[in-house]
C-alpha positions in Angstrom: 9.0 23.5 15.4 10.3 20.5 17.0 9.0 17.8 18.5 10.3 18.6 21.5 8.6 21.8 21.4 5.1 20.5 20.1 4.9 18.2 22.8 5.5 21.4 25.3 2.8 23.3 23.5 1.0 20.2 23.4 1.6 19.7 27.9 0.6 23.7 27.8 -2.2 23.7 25.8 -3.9 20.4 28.1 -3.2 22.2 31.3 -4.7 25.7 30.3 -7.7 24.1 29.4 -8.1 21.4 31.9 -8.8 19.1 29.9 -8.0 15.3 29.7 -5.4 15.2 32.0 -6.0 12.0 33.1 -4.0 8.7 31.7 -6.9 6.7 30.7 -8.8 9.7 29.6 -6.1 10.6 27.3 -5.4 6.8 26.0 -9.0 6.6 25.3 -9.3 9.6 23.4 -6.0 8.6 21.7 -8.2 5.4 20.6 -10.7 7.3 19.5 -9.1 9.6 17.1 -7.3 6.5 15.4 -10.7 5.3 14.8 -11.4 8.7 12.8 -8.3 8.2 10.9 -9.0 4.5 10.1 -12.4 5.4 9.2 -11.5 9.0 7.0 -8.5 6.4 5.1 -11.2 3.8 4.2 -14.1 6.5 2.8 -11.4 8.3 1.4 -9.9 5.3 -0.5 -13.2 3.6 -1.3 -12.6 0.4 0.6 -16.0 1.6 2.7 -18.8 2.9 0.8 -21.8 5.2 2.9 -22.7 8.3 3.1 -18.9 9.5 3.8 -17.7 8.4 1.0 -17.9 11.3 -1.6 -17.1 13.8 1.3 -13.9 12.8 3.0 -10.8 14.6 1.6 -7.3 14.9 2.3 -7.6 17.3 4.4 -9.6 15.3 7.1 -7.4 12.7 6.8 -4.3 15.6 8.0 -7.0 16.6 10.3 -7.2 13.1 12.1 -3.6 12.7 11.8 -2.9 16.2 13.6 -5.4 14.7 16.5 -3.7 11.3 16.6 -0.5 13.1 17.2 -1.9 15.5 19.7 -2.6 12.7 22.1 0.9 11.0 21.2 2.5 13.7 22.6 0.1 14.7 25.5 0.6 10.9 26.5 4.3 11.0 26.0 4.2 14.1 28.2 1.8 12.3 30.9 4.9 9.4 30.9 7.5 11.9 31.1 8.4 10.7 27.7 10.9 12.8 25.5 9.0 11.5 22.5 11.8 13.2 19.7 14.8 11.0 21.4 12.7 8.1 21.9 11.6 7.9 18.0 14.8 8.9 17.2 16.3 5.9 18.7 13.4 3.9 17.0 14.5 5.0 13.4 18.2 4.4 14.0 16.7 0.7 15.2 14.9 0.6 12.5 17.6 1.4 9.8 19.9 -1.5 11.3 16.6 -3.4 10.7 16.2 -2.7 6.7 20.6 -2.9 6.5 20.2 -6.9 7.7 17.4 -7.1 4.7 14.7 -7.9 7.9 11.8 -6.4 5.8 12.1 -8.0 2.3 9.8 -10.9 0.7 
């Protein structure tokens, strides 16, 4: 699939379930789900120890990731955001970037 057609199935999926269709509702779930990724990376890695630590795998950290990008797209939807030509555009930006030698020490 796409990403064009995740973020449909994304749209679809928010309004059958009526749920979080609200900007800020959405941005602050968004905010909250990076907050599960930051927190699965740094158990997962060690650079926090607790009681996570010997229980976070990689597959919660693809978990939080799929969650991240669920609200990506259901906030690119909520702009009216094609998010595929948008990032598109980024990465050919980008490419110019690392040809001028932009990202080297």
């Amino acid at each position: 699939m796409h990403m064009k057609e995740l973020q449909k199935e994304t749209s679809n999926i928010i309004k059958q379930a009526n749920f979080l269709q609200k900007k800020e509702s959405r941005f602050f779930d968004l905010i909250e789900e990076v907050g599960e990724l930051a927190k699965d990376i740094m158990y997962y890695e060690g650079w926090k120890k607790g009681k996570f630590s010997n229980r976070i795998a990689r597959k919660d950290i693809a978990d939080s990731l799929s969650d991240v990008l669920f609200d990506i797209f259901a906030l690119a939807d909520l702009y009216n955001l094609d998010l595929e030509k948008e990032y598109q555009k980024m990465i050919k930006r980008l490419k110019k970037r690392v040809t001028r030698g932009e990202f080297k020490n």
